[in-house]
C-alpha positions, 0 to 999 in steps of 0.5 A: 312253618313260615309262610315263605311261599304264600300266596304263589302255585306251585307244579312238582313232577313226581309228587307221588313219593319221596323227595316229590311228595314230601316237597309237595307237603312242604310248599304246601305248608309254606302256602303255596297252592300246590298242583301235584302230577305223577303217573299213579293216580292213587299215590298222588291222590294220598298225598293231596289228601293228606295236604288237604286234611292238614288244611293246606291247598293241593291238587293231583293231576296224572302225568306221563313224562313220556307222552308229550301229549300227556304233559301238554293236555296238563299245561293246558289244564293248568293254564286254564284253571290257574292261568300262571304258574310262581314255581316248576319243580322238576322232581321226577325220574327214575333210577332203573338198575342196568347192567353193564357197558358191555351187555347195555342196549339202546332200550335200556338208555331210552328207558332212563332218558325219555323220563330224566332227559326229555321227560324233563325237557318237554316239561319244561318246554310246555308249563315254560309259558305260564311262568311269571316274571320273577318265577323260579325253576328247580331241578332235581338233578342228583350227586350222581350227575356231578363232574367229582363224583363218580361211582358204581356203573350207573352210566345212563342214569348219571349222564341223564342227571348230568345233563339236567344239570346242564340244562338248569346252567343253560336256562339259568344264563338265558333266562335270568333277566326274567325268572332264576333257574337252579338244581338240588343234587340229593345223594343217598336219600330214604326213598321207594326209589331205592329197593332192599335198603342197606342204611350201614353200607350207604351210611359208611360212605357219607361223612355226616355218617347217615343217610337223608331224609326226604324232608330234608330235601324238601327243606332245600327246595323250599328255601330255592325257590322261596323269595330268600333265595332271590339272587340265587341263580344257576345254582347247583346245590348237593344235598349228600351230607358231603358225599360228593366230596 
């Protein structure tokens, strides 16, 4: 593993399980100093564990998306402990199952937005102070929120990806003379946030003809937000095995 990240601090939301917790093991071995945040304490406590054995730096701090307080009361830790931050990964979300159009309520959408639109945001918002210059954001944005692809009835949950989207083409344009700002888009990847798993019904719908790993995801990540993506900004980057198509 090279060390493409040594030496910088590094934020990931939702570090407690899949893409989140394997990017954290990643950045860490890539040496990076990495703060991990999530809301369940003793998953995040694992993964950080699991860092630290391995001889790599890590941290965990719990943190609800939901509760401005929460996010803050973290920055606030953070900037006294660290002082400033090299990398944000915006990683967490939630992909709760909602019925249809027809029988949607407002809880419904409010329970997806709070975390994947303004979760997101107030991260952003309240860590956007420590950032260095020459620092770098990325966002975890999903194949589901692209203009070309379309499926199922996920209407709340691939608006929210959409607009995360957004959001990174925003601060990418306005922010680019000081940090650089992209997106990964995962498509269908072996994670906790999928339930009852159907690896051949997924798979017969990527060309690559599998679906992804957590790790692979990871790889991605690791390389966005490293020094050799360094003219890489706005950036919006599908990582489906070609699903998007």
């Amino acid at each position: 593993m090279s060390n493409s990240l040594l030496h910088k601090v590094a934020l990931i939301t939702g570090a407690t399980s899949g893409i989140g917790a394997a990017t954290a093991i990643r950045f860490a071995e890539a040496g990076a100093l990495v703060i991990c945040t999530g809301r369940n304490k003793e998953r995040g406590n694992e993964v950080v564990n699991h860092i630290i054995t391995r001889g790599y730096n890590a941290l965990f701090y719990e943190m609800d998306l939901t509760s401005d307080e929460s996010i803050q009361s973290v920055a606030d830790i953070v900037k006294k402990e660290f002082d400033s931050l090299d990398i944000i990964f915006n990683n967490a979300g939630i992909f709760p199952i909602l019925p249809p159009l027809e029988s949607i309520t407002r809880a419904d959408i409010d329970a997806v937005t709070s975390t994947n639109i303004s979760g997101f945001m107030m991260v952003t918002k309240y860590f956007f102070p420590l950032l260095k210059k020459g620092a770098t954001i990325l966002n975890n944005a999903s194949i589901a929120g692209l203009q070309n692809y379309t499926s199922g009835q996920s209407y709340a949950y691939s608006a929210s990806k959409a607009a995360v989207i957004k959001t990174t083409q925003l601060l990418a344009k306005k922010y680019g003379n000081r940090i650089r700002v992209n997106a990964i888009c995962p498509g269908v990847i072996k994670t906790p946030i999928f339930k009852n798993f159907d690896e051949e019904r997924f798979a017969s719908m990527i060309p690559m003809g599998r679906t992804g790993m957590p790790e692979e995801v990871a790889a991605v990540a690791n390389f966005l937000v490293s020094d050799d993506a360094s003219y890489i900004n706005g950036a919006i980057v599908p990582v489906d095995g070609g699903q998007s198509l």
